[in-house]
C-alpha angles and dihedrals in degrees: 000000000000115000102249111243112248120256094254084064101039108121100194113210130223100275093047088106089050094064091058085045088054089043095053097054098047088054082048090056098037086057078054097056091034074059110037106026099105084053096038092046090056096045111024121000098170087068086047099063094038084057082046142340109202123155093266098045089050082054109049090044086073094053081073143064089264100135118241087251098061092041095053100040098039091039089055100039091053091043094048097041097055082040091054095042090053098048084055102048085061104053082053102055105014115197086358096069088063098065083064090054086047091041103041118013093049100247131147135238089236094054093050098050092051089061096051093047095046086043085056097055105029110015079154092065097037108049092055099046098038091038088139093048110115082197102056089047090051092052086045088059092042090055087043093228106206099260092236098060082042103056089039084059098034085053087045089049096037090051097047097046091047095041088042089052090048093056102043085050090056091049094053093032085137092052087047101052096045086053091058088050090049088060097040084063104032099025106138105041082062082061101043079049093053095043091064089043093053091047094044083049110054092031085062098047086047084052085060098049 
């Protein structure tokens, strides 16, 4: 693992600014499926993991009739571009990229700091088991693993999530069901429930900043 060059020799590139652009929109799509998921997973859960492929929506999808195929290919995709944008907004900005993820995104500086200091002696072990973390991509990006070694670790992490969801969604094939019928019947007072958390969240995070 190459040592990260400090933020006074950084030498950000061109496309530096692209990489914010991308991150902000990702953050944009992930508010609309915060929003949205109990009415997309019932209509369309293929556009719901393309808008954002946490653990619950992953689940969830498979509660419904979306094919293996999408699942697999969408819920990858999603995982593995936000995991790209943010390793390269690392290697961008360096250091400077985490005080978004403390100002806006409501991290802490502990938590933070755990990570760097686990990336530093196991990036082996993090990248695949926190292959949906923004912040350990970033930190990837910061520590400029070599792309090759990446990609091998963000493939291993990316197969196990989505096969271990899978699983556990054919264990508990019954709760799941019962939870799709919950939202066809309730359904938008799911969504009136996640717009004020969306709102109380991110007024919160702007508070911090």
């Amino acid at each position: 693992m190459t040592a990260a060059p400090s933020d006074t020799t950084l030498v950000r590139p061109r496309w530096a600014p692209l990489s914010i652009g991308a991150f902000i929109a990702l953050v944009v799509c992930t508010n609309i499926a915060a929003i949205a998921w109990a009415r997309l997973v019932l209509s369309s859960p293929e556009t719901l993991l393309a808008l954002s492929s946490r653990n619950r929506y992953l689940a969830l999808a498979l509660g419904t009739d979306i094919s293996s195929v999408a699942y697999w290919v969408i819920g990858s995709l999603r995982i593995a571009l936000a995991f790209a944008v943010c390793h390269l907004a690392g290697r961008a900005y360096g250091d400077r990229i985490l005080a978004i993820f403390i100002k806006y995104l409501g991290m802490d500086q502990p938590t933070i700091d755990r990570l760097q200091t686990g990336f530093a002696k196991a990036d082996w072990a993090i990248i695949p088991f926190f292959v949906g973390s923004n912040i350990v991509a970033a930190i990837s990006g910061i520590q400029r693993t070599q792309p090759a070694r990446l990609a091998a670790f963000v493939a291993v992490g990316l197969i196990a999530r989505l096969a271990l969801i899978q699983w556990l969604a054919n264990i508990f094939d019954e709760q799941l069901t019962d939870a799709i019928n919950l939202l066809q019947k309730y359904s938008w007072w799911f969504v009136g429930g996640s717009v004020i958390l969306v709102l109380l969240t991110n007024s919160r995070n702007t508070r911090r900043s």
